[in-house]
Backbone as CSV, one residue per row, in Angstrom:
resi,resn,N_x,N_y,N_z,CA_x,CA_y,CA_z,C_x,C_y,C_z
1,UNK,-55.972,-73.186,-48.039,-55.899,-72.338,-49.223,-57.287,-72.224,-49.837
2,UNK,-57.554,-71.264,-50.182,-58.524,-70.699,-50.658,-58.743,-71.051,-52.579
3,UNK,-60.452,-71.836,-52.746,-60.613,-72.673,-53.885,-60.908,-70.638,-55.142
4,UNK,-60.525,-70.522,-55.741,-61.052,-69.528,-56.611,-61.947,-70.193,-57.602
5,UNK,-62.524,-68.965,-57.940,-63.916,-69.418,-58.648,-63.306,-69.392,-60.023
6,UNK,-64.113,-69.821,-61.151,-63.595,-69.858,-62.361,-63.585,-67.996,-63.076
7,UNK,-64.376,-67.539,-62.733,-64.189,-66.085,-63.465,-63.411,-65.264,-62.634
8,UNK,-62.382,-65.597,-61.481,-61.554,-65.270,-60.504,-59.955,-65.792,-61.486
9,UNK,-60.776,-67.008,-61.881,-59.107,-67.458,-62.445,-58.641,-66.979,-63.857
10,UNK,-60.061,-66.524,-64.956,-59.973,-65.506,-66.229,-59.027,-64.125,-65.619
11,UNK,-59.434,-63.894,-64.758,-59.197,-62.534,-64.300,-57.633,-62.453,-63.678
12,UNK,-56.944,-63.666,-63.314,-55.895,-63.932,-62.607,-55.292,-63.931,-63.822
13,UNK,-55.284,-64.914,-64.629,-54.326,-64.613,-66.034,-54.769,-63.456,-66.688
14,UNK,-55.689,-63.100,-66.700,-55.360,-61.442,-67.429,-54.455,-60.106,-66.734
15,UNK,-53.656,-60.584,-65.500,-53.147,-59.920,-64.512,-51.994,-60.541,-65.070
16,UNK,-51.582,-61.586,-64.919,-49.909,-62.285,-64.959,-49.536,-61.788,-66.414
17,UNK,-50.683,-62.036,-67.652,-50.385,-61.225,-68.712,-49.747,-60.171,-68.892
18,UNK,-50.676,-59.376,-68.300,-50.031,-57.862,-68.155,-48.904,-57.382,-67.344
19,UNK,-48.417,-58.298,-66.508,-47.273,-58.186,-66.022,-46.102,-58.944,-66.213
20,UNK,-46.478,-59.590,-66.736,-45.071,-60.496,-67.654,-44.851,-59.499,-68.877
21,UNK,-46.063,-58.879,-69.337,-45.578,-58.270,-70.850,-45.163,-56.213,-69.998
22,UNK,-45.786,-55.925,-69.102,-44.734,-54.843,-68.934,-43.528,-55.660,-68.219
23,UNK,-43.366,-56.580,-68.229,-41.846,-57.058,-67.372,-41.105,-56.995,-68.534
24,UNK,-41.673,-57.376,-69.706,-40.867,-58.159,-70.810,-40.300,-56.455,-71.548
25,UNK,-41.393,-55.775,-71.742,-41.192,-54.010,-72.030,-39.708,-53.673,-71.751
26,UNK,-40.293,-53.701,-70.282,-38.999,-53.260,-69.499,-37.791,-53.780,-69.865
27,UNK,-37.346,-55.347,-70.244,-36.474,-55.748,-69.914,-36.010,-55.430,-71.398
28,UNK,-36.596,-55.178,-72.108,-36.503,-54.898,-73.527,-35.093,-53.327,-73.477
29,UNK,-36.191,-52.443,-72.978,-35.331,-51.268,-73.240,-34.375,-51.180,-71.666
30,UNK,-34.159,-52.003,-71.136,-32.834,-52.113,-70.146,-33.732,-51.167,-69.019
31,UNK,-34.915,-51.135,-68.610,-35.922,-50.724,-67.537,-36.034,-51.432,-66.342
32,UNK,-36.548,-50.507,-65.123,-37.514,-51.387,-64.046,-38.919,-51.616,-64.784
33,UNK,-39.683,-52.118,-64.276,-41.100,-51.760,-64.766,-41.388,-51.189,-64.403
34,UNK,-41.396,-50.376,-62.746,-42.417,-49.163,-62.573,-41.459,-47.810,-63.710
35,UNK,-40.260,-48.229,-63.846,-40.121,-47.299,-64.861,-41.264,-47.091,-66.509
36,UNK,-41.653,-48.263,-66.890,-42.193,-48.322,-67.658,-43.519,-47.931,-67.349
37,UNK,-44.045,-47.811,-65.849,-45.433,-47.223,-65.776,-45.221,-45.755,-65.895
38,UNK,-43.680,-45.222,-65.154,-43.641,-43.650,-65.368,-44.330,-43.209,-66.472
39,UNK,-43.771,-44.033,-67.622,-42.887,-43.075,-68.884,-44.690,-43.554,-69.670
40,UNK,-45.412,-44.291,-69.370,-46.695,-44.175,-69.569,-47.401,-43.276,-68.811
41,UNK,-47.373,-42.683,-67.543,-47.959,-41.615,-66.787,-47.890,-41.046,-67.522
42,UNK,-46.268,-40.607,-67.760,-45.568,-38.677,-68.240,-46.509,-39.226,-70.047
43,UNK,-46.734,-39.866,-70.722,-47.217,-39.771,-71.847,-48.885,-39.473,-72.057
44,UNK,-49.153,-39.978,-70.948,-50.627,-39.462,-70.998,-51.121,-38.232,-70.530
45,UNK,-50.352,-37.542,-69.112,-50.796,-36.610,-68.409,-49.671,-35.848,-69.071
46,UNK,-48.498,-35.524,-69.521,-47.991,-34.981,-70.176,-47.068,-34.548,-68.947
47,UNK,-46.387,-33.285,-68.686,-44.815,-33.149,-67.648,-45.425,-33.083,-66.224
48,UNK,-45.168,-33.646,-65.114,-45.776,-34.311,-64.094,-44.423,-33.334,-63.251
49,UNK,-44.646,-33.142,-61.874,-43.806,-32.433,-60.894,-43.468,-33.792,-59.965
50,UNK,-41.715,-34.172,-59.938,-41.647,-35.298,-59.116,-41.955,-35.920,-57.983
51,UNK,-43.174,-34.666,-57.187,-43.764,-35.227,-56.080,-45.348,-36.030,-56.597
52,UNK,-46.313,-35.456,-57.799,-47.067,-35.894,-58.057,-46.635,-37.312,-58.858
53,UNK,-45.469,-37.919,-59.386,-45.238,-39.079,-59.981,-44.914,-39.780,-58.740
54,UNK,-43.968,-39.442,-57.440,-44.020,-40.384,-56.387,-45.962,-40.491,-56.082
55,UNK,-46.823,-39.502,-55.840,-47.697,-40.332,-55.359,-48.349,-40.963,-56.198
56,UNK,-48.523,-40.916,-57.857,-49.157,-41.837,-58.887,-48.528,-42.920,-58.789
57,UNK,-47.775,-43.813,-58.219,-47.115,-44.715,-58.365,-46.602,-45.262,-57.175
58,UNK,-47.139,-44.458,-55.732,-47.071,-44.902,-54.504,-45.310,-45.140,-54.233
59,UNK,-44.525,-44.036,-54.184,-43.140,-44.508,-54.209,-42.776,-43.154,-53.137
60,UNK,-41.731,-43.904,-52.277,-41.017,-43.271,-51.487,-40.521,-41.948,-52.504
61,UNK,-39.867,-40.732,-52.175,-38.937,-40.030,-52.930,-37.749,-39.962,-53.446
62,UNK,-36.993,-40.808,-52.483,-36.071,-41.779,-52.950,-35.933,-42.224,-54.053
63,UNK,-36.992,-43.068,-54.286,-37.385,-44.417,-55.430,-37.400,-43.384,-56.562
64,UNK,-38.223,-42.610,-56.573,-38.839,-41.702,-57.216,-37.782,-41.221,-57.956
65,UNK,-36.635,-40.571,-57.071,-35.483,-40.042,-57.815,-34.425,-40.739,-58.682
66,UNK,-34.255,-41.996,-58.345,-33.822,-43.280,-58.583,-34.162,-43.608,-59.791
67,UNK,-35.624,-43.661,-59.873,-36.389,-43.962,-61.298,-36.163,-42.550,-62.470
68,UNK,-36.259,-41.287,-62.450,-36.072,-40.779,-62.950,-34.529,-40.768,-63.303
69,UNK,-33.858,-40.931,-62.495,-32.150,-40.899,-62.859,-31.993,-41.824,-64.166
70,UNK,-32.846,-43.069,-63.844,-32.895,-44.353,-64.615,-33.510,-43.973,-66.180
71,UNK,-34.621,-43.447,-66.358,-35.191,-42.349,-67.346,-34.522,-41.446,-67.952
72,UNK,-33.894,-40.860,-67.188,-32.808,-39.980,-67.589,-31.555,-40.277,-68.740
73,UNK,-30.992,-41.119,-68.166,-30.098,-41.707,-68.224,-30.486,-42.190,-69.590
74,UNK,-31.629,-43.044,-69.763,-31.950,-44.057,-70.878,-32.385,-42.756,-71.828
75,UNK,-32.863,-41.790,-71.857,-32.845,-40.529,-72.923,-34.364,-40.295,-73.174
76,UNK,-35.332,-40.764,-71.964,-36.544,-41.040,-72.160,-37.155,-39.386,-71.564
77,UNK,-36.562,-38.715,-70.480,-37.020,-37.446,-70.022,-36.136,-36.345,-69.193
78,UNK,-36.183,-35.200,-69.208,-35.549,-34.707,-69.052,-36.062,-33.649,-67.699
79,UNK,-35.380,-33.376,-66.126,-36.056,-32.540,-65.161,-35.473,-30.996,-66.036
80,UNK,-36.646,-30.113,-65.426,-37.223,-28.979,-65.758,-37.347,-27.981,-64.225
81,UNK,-36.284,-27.391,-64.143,-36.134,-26.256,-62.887,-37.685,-25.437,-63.369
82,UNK,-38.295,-25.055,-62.507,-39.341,-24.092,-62.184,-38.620,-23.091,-62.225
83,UNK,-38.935,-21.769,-62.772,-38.470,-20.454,-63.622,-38.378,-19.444,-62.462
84,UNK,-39.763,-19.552,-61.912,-40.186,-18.714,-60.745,-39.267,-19.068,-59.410
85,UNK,-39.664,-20.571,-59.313,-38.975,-21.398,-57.964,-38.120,-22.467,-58.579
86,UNK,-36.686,-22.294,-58.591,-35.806,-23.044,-58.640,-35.943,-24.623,-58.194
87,UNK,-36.478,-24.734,-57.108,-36.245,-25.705,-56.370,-37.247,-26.865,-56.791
88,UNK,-38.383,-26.144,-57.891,-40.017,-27.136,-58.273,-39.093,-27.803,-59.812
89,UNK,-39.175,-28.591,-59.472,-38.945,-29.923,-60.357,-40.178,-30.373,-61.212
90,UNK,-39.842,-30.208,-62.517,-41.019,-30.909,-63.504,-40.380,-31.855,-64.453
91,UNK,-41.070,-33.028,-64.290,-40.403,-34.100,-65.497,-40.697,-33.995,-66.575
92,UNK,-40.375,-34.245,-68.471,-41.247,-34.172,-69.162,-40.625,-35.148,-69.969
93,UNK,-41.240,-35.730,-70.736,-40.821,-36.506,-71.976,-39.966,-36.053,-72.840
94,UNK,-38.664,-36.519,-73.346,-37.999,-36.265,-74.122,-38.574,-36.193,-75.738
95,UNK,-39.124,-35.098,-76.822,-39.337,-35.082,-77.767,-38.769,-36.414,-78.878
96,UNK,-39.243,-37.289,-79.216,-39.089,-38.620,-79.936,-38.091,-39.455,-79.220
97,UNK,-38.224,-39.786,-77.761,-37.351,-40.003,-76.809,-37.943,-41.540,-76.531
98,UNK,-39.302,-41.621,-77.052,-39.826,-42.957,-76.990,-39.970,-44.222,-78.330
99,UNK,-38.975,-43.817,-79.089,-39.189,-44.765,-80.050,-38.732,-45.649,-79.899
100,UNK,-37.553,-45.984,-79.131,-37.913,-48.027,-78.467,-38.643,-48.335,-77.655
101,UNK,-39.506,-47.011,-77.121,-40.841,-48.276,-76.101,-41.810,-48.249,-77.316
102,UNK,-41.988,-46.916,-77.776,-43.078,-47.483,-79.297,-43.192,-48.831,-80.089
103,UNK,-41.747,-48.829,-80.587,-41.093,-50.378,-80.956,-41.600,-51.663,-79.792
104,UNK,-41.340,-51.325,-78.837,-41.412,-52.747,-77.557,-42.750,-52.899,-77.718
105,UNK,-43.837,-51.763,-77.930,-45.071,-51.928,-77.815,-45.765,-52.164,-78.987
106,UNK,-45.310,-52.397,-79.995,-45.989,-52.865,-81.399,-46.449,-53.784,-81.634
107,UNK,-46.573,-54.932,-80.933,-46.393,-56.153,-81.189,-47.970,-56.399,-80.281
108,UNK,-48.117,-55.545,-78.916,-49.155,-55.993,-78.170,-49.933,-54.729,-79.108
109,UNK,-50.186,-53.637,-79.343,-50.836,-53.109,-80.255,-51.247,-53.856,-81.263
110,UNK,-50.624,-54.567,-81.962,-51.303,-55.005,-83.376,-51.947,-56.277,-82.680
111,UNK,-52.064,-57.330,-81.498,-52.960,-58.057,-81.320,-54.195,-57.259,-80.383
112,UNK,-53.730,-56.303,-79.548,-54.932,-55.772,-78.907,-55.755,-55.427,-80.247
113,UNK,-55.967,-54.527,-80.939,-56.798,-54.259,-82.150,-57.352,-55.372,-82.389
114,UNK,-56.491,-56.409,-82.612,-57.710,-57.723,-83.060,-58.861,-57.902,-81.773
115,UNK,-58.203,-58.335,-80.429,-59.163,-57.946,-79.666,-60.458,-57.055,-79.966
116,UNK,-59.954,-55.941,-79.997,-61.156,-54.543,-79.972,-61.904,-55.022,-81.384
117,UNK,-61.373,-55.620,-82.188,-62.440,-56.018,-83.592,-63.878,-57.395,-83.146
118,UNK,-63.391,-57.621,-81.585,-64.694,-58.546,-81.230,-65.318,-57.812,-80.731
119,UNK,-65.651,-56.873,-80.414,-66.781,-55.939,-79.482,-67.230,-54.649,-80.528
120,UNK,-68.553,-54.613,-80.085,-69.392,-53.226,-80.889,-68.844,-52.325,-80.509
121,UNK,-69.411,-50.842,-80.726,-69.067,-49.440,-80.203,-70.052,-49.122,-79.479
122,UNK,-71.319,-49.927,-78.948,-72.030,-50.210,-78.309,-71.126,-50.733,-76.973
123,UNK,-70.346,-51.352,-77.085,-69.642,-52.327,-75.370,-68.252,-51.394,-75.255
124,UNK,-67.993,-50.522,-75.663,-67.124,-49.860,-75.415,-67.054,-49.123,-74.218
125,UNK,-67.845,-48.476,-74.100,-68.091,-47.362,-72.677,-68.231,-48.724,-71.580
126,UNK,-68.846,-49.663,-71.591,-68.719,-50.490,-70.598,-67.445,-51.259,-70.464
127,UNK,-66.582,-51.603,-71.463,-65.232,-51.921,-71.150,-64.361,-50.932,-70.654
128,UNK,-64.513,-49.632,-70.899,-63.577,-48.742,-70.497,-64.071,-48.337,-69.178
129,UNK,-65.354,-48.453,-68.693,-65.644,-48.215,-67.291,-65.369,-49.243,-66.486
130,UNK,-65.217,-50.526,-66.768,-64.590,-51.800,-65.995,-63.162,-51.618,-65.808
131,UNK,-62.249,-50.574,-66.984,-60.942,-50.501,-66.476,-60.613,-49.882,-65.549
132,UNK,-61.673,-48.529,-65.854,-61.289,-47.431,-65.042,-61.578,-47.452,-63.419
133,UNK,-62.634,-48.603,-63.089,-63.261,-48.548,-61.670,-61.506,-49.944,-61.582
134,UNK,-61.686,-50.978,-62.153,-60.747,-51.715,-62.150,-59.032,-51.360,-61.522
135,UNK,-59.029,-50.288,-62.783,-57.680,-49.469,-62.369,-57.514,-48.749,-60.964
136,UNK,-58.712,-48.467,-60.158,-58.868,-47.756,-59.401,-58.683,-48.392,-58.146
137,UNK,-59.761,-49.895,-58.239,-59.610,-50.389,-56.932,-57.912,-51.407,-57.198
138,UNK,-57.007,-51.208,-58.045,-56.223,-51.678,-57.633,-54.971,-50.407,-56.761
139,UNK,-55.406,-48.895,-57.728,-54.311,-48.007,-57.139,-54.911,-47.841,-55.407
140,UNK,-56.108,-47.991,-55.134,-56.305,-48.090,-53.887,-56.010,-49.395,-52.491
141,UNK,-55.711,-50.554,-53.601,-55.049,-51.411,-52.529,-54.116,-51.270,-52.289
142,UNK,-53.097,-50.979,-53.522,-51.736,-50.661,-53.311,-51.378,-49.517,-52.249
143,UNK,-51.733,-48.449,-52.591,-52.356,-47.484,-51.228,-52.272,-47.924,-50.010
144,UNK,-53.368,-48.732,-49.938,-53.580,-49.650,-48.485,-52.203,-50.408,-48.300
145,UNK,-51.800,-51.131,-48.837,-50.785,-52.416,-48.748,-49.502,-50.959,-48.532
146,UNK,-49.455,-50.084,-48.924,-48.193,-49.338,-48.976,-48.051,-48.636,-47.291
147,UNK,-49.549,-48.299,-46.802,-49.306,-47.812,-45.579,-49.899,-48.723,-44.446
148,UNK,-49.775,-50.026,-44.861,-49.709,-50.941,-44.108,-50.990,-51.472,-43.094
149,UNK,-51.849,-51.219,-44.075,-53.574,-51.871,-44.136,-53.558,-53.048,-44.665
């Protein structure tokens, strides 16, 4: 077994963190968790077509449909027939459809802020570029690990 270094093992609990607390999200409003990454996609990029949320999230179509049923169901979004083409599927957020994940998420909001009150507006662009390359090389392992690299 392999010894990890000490800024390997900061970095390991800042991972179990974040996944115990979207586990905990989830289990909150009766979720999977990749449900809880959806319904953060569809909030940032705004109504997503259910083939571009299977590949943001590396999921069979299956899964994909599965999870939205699950969304559905919980009153979080609603599919959207294409006008032109019947058959194009768009997901979108249900209008105030998120006020128990708002609620689930209040709690890590009001300590992240304390966080962000230790750093200048000077270290900002460099924390948000550590997420974003961060965020990246993980959607690319998963990638790898999904088609069996």
């Amino acid at each position: 077994m392999a010894h990890n270094r000490p800024d390997d093992a900061v970095f390991r609990e800042f991972l179990i963190a974040v996944l115990l607390h979207n586990e905990a999200v989830a289990d909150r409003l009766g979720l999977q968790p990749v449900d809880v990454a959806a319904t953060i996609l569809l909030e940032m990029r705004g109504p997503l077509a259910v083939g571009t949320i299977s590949e943001e999230l590396g999921l069979p179509s299956a899964s994909t449909t599965r999870l939205i049923d699950r969304l559905e169901k919980a009153g979080y979004v609603r599919r959207v027939r294409g006008e032109r083409d019947r058959r194009t599927v768009t997901v979108e957020l249900i209008e105030g459809g998120l006020g128990d994940y708002e609620a689930a998420c209040e709690a890590s909001r009001r300590h992240l802020e304390k966080v962000g009150m230790h750093y200048g507006p000077e270290q900002v662009p460099l924390l948000l570029d550590m997420f974003a390359r961060v965020g990246q090389a993980y959607r690319t392992a998963t990638k790898d690990l999904r088609d069996g690299h």
